[in-house]
mmCIF file as gemmi writes it, N, C-alpha and C atoms, coordinates in Angstrom:
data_model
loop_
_atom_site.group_PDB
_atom_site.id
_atom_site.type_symbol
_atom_site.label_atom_id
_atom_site.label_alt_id
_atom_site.label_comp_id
_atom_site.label_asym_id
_atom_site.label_entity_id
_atom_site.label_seq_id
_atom_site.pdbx_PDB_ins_code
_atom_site.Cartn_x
_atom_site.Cartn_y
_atom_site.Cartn_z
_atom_site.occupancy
_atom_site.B_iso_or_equiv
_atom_site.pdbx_formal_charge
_atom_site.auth_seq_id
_atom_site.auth_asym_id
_atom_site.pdbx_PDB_model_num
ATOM 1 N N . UNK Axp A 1 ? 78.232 190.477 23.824 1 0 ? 1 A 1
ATOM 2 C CA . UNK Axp A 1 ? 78.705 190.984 25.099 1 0 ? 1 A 1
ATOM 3 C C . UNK Axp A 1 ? 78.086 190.14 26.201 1 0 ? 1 A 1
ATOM 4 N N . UNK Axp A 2 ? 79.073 189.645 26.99 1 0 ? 2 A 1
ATOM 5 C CA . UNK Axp A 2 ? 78.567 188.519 27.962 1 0 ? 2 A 1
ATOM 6 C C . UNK Axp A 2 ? 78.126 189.996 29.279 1 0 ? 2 A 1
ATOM 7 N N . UNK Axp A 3 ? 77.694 189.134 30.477 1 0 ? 3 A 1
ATOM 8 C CA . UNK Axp A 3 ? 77.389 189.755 31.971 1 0 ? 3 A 1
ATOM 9 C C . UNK Axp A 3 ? 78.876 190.998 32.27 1 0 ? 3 A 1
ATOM 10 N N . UNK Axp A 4 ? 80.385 189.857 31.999 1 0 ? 4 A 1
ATOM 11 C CA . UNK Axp A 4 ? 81.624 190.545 33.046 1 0 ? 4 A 1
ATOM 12 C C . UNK Axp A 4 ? 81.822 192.16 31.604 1 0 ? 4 A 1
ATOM 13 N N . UNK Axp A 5 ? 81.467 191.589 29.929 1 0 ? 5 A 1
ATOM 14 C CA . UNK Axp A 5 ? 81.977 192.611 29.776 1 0 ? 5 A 1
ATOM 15 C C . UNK Axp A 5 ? 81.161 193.858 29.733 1 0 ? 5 A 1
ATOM 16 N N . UNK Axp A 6 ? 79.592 193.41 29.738 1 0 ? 6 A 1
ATOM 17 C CA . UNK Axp A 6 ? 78.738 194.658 30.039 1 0 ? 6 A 1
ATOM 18 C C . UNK Axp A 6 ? 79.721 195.3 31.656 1 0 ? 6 A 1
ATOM 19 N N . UNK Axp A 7 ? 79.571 194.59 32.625 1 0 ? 7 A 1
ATOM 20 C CA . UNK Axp A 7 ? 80.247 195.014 33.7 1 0 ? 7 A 1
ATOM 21 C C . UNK Axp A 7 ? 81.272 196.223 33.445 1 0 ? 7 A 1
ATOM 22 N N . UNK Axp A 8 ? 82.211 195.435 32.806 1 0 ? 8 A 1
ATOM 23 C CA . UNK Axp A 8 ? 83.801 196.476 32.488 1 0 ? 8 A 1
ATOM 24 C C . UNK Axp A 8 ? 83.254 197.748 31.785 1 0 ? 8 A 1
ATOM 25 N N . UNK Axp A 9 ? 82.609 197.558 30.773 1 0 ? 9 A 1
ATOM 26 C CA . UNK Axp A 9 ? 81.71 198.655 29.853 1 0 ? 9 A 1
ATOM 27 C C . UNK Axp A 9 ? 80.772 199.604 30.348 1 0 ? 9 A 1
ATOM 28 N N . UNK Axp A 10 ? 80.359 199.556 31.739 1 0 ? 10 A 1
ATOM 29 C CA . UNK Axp A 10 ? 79.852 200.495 32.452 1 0 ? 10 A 1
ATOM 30 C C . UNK Axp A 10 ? 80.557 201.083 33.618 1 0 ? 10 A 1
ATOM 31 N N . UNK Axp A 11 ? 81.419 200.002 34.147 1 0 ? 11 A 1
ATOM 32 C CA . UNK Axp A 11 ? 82.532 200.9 34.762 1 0 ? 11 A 1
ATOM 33 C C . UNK Axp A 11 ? 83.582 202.203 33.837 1 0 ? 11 A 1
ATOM 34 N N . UNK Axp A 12 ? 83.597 201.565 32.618 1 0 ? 12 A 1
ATOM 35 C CA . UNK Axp A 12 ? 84.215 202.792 31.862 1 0 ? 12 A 1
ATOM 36 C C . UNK Axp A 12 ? 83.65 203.928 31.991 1 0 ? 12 A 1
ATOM 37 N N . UNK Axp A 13 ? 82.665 203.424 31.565 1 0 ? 13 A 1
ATOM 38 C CA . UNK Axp A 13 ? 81.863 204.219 30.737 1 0 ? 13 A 1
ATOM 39 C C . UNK Axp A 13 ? 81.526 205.578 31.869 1 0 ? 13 A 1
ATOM 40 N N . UNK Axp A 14 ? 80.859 205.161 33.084 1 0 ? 14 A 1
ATOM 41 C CA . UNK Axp A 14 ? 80.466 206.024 33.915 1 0 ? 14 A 1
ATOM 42 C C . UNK Axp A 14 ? 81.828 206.224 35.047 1 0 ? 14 A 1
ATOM 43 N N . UNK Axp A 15 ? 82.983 205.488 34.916 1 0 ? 15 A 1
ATOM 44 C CA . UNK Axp A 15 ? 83.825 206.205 35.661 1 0 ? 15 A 1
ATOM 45 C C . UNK Axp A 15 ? 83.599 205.469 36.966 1 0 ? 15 A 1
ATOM 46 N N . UNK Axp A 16 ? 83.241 204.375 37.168 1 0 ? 16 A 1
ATOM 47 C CA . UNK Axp A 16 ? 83.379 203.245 38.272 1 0 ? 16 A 1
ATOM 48 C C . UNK Axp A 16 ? 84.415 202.287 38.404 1 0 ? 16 A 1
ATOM 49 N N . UNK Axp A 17 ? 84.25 202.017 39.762 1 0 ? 17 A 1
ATOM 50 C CA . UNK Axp A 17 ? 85.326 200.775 40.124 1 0 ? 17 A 1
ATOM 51 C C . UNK Axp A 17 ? 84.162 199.505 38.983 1 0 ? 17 A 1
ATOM 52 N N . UNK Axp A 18 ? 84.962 198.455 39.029 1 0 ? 18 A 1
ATOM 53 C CA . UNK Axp A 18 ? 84.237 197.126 38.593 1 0 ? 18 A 1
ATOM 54 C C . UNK Axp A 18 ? 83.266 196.5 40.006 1 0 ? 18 A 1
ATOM 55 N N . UNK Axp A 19 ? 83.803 196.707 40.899 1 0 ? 19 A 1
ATOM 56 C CA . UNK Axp A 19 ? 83.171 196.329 42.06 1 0 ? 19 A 1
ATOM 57 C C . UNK Axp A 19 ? 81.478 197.101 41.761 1 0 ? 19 A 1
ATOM 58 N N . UNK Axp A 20 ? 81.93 198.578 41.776 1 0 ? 20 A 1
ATOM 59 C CA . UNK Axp A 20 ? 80.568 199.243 41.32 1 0 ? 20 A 1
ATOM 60 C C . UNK Axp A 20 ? 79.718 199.454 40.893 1 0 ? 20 A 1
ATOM 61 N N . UNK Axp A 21 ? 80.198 198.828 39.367 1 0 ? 21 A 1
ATOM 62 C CA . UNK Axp A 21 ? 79.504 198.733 38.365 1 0 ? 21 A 1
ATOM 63 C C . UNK Axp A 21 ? 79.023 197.357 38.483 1 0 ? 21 A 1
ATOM 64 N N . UNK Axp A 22 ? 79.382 196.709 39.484 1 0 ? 22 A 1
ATOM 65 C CA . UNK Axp A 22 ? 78.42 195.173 39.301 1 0 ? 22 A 1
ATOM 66 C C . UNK Axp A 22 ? 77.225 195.065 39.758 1 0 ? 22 A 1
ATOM 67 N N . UNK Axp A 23 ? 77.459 195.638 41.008 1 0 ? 23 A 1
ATOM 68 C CA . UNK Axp A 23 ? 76.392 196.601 41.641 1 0 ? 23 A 1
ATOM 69 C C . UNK Axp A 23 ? 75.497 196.853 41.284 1 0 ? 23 A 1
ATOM 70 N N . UNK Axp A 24 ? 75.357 198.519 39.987 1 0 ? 24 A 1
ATOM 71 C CA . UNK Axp A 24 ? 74.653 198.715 39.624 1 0 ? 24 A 1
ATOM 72 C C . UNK Axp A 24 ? 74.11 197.664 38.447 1 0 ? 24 A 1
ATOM 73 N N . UNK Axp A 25 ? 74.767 196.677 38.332 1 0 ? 25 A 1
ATOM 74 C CA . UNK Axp A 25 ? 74.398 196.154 36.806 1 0 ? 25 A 1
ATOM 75 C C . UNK Axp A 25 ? 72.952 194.853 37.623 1 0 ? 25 A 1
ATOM 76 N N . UNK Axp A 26 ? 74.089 194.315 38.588 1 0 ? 26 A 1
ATOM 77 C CA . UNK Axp A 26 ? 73.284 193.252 39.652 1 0 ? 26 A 1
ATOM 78 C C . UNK Axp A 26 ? 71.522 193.841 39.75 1 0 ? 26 A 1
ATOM 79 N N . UNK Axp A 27 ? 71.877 195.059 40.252 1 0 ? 27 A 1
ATOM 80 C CA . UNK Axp A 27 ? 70.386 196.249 41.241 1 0 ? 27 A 1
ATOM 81 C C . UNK Axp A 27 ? 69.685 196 40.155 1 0 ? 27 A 1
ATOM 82 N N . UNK Axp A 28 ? 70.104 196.24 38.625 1 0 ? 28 A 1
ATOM 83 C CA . UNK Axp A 28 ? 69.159 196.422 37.811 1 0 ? 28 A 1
ATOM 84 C C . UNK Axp A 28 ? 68.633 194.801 37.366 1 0 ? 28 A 1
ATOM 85 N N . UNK Axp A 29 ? 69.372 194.209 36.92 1 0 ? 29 A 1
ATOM 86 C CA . UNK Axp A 29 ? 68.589 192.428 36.736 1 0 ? 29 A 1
ATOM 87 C C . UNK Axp A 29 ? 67.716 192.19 38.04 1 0 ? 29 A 1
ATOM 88 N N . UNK Axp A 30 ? 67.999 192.331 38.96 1 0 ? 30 A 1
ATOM 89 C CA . UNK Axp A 30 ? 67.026 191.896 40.056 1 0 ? 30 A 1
ATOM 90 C C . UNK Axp A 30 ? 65.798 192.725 40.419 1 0 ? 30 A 1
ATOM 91 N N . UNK Axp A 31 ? 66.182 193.888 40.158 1 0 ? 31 A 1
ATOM 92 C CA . UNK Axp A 31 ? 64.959 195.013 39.735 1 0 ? 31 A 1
ATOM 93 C C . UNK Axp A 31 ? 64.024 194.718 38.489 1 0 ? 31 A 1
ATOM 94 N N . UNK Axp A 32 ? 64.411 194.308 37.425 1 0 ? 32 A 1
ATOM 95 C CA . UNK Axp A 32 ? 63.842 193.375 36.165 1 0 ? 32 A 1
ATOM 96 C C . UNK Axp A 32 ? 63.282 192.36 36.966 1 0 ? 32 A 1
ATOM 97 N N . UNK Axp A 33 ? 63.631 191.069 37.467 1 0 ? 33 A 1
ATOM 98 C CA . UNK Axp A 33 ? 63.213 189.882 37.312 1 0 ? 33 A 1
ATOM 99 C C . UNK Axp A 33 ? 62.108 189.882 38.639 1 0 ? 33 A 1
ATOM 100 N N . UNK Axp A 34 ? 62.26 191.05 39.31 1 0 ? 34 A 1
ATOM 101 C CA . UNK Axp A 34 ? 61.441 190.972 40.616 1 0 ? 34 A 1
ATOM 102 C C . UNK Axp A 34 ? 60.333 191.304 40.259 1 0 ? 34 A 1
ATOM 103 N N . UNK Axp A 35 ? 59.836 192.317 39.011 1 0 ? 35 A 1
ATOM 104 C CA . UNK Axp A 35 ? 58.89 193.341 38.848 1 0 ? 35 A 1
ATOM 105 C C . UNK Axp A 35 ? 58.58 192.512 37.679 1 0 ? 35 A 1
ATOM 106 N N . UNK Axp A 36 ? 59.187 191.415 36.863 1 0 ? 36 A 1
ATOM 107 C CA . UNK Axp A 36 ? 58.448 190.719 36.053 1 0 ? 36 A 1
ATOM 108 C C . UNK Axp A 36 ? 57.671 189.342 36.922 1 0 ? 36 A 1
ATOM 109 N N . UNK Axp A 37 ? 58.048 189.163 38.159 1 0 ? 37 A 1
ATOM 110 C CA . UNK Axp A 37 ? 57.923 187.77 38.737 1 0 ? 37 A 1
ATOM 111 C C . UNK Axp A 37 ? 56.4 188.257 39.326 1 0 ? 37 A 1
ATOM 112 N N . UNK Axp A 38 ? 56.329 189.237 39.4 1 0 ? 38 A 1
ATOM 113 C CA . UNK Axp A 38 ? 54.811 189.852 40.208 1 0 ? 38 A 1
ATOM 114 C C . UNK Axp A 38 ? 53.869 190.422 39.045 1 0 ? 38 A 1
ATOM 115 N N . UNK Axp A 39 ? 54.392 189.849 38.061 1 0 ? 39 A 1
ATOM 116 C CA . UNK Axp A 39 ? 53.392 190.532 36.734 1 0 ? 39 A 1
ATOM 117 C C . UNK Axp A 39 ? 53.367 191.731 36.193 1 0 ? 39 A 1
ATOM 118 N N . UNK Axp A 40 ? 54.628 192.662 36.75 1 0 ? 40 A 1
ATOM 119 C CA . UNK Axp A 40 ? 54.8 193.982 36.467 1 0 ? 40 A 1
ATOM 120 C C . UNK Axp A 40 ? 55.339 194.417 34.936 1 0 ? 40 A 1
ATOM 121 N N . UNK Axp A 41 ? 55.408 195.445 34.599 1 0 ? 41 A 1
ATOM 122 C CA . UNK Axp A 41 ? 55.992 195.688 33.263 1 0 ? 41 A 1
ATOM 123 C C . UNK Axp A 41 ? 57.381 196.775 33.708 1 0 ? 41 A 1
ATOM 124 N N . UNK Axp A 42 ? 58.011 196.958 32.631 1 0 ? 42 A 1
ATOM 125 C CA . UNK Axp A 42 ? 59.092 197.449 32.963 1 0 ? 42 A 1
ATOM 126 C C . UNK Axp A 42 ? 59.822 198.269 31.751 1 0 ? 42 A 1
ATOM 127 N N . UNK Axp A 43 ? 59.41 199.832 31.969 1 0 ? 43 A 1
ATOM 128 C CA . UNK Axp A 43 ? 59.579 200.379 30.652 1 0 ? 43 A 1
ATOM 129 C C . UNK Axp A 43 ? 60.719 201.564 30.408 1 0 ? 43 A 1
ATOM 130 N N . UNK Axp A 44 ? 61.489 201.581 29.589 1 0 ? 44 A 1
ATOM 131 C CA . UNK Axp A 44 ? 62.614 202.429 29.565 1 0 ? 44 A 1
ATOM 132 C C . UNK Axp A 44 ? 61.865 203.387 28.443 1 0 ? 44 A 1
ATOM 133 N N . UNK Axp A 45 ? 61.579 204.543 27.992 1 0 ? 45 A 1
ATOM 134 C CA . UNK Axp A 45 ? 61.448 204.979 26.654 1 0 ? 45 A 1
ATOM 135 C C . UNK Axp A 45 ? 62.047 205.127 26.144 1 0 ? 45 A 1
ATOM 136 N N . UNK Axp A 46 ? 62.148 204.977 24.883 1 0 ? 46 A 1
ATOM 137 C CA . UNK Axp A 46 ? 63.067 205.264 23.281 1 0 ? 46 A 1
ATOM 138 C C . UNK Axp A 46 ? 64.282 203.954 23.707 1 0 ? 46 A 1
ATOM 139 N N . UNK Axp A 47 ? 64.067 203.064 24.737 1 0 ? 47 A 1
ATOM 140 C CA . UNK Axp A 47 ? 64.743 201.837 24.553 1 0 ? 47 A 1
ATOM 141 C C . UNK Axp A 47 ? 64.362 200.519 24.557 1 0 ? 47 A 1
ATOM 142 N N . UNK Axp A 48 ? 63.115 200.69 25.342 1 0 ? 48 A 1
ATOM 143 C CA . UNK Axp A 48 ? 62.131 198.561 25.142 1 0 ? 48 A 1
ATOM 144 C C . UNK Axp A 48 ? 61.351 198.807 26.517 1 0 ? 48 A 1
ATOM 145 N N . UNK Axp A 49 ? 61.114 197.702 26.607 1 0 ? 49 A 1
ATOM 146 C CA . UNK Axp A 49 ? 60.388 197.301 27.599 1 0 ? 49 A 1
ATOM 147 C C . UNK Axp A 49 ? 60.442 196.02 27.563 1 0 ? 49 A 1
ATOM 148 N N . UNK Axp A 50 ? 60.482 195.645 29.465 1 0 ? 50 A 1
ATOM 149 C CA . UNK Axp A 50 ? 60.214 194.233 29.453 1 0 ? 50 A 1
ATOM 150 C C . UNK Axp A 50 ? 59.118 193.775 29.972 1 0 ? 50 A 1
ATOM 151 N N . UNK Axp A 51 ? 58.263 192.768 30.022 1 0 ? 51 A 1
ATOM 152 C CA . UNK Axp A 51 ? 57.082 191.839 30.353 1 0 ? 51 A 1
ATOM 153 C C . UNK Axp A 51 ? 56.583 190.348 30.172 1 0 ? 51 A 1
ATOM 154 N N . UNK Axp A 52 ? 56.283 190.327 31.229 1 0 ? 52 A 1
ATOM 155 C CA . UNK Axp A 52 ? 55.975 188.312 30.848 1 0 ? 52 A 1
ATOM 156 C C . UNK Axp A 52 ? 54.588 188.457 30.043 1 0 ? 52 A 1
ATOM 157 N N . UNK Axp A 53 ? 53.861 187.397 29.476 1 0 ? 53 A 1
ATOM 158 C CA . UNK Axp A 53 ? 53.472 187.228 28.133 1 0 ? 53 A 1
ATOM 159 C C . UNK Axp A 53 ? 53.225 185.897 28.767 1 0 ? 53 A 1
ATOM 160 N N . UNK Axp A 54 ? 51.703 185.505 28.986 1 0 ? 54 A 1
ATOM 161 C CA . UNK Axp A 54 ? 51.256 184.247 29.016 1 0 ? 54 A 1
ATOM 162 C C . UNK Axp A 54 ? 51.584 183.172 27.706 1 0 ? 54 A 1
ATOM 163 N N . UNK Axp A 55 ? 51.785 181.759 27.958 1 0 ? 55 A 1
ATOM 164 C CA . UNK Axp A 55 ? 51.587 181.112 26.608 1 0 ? 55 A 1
ATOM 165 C C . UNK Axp A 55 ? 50.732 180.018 27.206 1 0 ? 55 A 1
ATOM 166 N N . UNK Axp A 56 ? 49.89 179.673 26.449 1 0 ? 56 A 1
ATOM 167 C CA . UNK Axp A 56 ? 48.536 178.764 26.891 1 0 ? 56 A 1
ATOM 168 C C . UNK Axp A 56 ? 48.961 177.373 26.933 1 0 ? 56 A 1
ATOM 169 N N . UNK Axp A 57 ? 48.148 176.319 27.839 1 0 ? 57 A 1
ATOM 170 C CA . UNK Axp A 57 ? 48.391 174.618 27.835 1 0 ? 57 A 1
ATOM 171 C C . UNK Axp A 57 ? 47.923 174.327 26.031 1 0 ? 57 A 1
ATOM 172 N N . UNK Axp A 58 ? 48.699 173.602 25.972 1 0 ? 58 A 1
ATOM 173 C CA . UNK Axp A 58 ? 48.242 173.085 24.445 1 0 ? 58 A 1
ATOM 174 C C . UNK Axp A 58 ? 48.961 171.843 24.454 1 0 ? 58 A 1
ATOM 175 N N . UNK Axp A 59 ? 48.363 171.059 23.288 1 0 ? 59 A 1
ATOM 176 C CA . UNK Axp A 59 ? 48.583 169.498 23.279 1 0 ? 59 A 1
ATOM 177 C C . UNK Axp A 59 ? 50.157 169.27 22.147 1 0 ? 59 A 1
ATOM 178 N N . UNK Axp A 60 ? 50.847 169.061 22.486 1 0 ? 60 A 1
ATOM 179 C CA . UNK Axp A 60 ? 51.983 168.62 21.796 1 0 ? 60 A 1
ATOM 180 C C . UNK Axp A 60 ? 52.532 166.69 21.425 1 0 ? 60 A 1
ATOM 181 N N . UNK Axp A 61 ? 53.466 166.818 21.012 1 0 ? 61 A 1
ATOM 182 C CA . UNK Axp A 61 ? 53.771 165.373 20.775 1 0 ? 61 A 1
ATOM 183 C C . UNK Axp A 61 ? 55.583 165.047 21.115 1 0 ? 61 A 1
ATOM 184 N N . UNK Axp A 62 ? 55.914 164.239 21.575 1 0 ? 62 A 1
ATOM 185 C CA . UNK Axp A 62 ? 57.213 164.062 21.603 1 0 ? 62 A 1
ATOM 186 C C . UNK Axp A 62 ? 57.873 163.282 20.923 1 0 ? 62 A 1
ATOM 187 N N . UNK Axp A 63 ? 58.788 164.424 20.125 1 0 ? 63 A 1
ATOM 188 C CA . UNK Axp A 63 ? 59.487 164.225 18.877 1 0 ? 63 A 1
ATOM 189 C C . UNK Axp A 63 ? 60.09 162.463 18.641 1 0 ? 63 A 1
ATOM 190 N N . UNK Axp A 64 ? 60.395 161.887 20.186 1 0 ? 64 A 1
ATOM 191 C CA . UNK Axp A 64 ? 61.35 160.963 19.944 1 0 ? 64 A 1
ATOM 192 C C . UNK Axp A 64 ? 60.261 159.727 19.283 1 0 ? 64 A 1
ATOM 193 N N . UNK Axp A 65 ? 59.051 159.704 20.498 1 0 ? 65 A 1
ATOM 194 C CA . UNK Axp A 65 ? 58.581 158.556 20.412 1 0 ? 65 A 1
ATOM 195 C C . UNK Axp A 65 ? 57.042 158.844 19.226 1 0 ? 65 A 1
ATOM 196 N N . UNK Axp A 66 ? 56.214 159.777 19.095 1 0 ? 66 A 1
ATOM 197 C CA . UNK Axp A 66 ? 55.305 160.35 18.088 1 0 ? 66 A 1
ATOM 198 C C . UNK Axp A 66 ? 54.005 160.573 19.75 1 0 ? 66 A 1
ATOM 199 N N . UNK Axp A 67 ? 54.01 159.741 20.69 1 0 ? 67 A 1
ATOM 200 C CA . UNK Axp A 67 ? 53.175 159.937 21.812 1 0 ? 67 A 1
ATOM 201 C C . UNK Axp A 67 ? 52.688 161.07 22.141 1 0 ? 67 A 1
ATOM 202 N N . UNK Axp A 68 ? 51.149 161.448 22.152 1 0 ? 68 A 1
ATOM 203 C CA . UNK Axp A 68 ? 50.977 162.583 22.653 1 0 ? 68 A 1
ATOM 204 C C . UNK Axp A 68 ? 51.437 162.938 23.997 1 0 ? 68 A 1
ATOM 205 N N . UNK Axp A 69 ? 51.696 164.289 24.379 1 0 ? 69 A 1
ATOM 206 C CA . UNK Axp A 69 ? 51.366 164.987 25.989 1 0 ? 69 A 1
ATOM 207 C C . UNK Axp A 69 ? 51.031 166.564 25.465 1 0 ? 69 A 1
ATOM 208 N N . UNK Axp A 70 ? 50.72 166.36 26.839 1 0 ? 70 A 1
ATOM 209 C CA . UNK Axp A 70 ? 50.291 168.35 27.672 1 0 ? 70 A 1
ATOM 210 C C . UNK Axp A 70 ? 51.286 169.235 27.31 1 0 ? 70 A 1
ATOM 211 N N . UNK Axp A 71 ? 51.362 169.93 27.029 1 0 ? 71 A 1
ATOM 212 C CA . UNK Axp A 71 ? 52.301 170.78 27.189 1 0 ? 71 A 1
ATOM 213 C C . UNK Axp A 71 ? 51.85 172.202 27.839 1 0 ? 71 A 1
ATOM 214 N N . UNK Axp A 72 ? 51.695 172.266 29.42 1 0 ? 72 A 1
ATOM 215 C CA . UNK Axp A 72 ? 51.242 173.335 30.525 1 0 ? 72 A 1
ATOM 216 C C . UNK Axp A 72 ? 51.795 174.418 29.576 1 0 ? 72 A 1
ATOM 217 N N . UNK Axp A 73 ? 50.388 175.512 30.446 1 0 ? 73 A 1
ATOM 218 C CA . UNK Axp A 73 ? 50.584 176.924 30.297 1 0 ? 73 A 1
ATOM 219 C C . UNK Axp A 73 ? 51.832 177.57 31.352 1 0 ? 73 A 1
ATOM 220 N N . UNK Axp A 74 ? 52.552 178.872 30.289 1 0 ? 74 A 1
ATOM 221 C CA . UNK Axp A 74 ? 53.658 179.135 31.16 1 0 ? 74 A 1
ATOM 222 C C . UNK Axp A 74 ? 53.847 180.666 30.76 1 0 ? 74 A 1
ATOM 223 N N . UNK Axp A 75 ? 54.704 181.379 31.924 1 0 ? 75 A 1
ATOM 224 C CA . UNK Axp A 75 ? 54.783 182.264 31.692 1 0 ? 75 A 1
ATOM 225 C C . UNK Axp A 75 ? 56.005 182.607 30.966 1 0 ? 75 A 1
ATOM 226 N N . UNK Axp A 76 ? 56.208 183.642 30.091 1 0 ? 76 A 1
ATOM 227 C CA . UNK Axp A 76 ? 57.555 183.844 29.602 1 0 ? 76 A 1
ATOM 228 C C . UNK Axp A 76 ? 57.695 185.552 29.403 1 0 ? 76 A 1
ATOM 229 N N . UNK Axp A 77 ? 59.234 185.606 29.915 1 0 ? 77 A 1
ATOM 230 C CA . UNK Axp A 77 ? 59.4 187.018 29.778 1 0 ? 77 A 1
ATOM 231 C C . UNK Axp A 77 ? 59.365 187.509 27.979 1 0 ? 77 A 1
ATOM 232 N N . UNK Axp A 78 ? 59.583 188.537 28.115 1 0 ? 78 A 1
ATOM 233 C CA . UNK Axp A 78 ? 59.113 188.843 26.32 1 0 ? 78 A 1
ATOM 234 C C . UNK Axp A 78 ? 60.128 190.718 26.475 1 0 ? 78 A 1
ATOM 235 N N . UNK Axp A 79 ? 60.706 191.239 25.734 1 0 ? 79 A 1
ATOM 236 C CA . UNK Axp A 79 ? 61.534 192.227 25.401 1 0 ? 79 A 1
ATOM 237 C C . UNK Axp A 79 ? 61.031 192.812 24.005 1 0 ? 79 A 1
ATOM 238 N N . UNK Axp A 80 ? 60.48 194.146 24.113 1 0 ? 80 A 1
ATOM 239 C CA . UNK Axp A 80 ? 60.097 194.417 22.995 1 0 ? 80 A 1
ATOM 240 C C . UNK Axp A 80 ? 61.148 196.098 23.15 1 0 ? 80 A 1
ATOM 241 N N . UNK Axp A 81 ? 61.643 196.051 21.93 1 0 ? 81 A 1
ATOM 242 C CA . UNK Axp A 81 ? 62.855 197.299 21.794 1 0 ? 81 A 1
ATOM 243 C C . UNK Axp A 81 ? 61.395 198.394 21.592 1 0 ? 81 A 1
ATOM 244 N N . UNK Axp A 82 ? 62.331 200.183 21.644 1 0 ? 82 A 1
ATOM 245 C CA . UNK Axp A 82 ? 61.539 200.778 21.728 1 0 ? 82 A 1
ATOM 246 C C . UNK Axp A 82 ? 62.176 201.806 20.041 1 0 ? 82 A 1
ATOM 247 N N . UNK Axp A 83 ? 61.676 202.396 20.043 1 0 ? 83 A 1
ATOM 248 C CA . UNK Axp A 83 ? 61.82 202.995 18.549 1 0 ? 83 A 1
ATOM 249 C C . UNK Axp A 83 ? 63.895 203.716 18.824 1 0 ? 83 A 1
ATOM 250 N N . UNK Axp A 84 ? 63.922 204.253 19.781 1 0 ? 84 A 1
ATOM 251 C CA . UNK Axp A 84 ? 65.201 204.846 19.637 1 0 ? 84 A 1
ATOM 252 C C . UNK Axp A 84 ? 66.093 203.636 19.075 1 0 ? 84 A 1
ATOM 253 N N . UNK Axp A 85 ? 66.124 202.385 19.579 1 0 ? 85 A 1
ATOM 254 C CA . UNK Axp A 85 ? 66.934 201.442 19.892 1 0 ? 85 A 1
ATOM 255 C C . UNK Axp A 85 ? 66.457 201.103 18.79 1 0 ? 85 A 1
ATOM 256 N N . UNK Axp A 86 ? 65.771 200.795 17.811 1 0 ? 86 A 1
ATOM 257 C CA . UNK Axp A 86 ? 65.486 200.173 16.609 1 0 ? 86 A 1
ATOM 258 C C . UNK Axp A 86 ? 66.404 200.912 15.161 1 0 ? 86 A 1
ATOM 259 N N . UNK Axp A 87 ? 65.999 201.696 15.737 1 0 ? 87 A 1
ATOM 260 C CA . UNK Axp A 87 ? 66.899 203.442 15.335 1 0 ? 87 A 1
ATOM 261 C C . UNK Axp A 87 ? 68.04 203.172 14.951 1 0 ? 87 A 1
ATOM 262 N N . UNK Axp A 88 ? 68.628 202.777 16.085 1 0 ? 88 A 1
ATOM 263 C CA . UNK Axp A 88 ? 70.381 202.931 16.361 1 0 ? 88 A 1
ATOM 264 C C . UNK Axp A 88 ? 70.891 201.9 15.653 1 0 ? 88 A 1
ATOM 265 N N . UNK Axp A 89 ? 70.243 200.798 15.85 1 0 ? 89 A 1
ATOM 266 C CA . UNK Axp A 89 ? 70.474 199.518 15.045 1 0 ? 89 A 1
ATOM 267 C C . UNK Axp A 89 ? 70.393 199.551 13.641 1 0 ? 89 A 1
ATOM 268 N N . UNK Axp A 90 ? 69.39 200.376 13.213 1 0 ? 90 A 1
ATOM 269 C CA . UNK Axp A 90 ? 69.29 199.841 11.306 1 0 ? 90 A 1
ATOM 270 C C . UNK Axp A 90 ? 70.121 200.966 11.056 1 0 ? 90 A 1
């Protein structure tokens, strides 16, 4: 399921225009990415949670030439499902 058909799939679902439901779909990614960009966590129960998750500088090599480099510390978001949603799936 791409972005437009989650879109259509919550306008059904809750009985919205598409205009509406983009809306709410928009409010919520930017509500995510704002509250992960400030180090926040972000927790639904019985469905996941989201959070960034340091990964440390460490020394790598590049594949093409065998040359070492750096490879900087970075942050990365990380999605861990919550038991309902693990649930539903198996």
């Amino acid at each position: 399921m791409n972005k437009t058909e989650l879109i259509a799939f919550v306008a059904k679902k809750a009985g919205l225009t598409n205009a509406s439901a983009s809306s709410a779909v928009e409010a919520f990614l930017t509500g995510v990415t704002s509250t992960l960009k400030t180090g926040g966590k972000v927790a639904i129960i019985g469905w996941g949670s989201f959070e960034v998750t340091k990964t440390k500088a460490r020394n790598g090599r590049n594949p093409k030439t065998g040359a070492p480099l750096k490879i900087p510390a970075r942050n990365n978001p990380r999605f861990r499902p919550g038991k309902e949603l693990k649930e539903a799936v198996n």
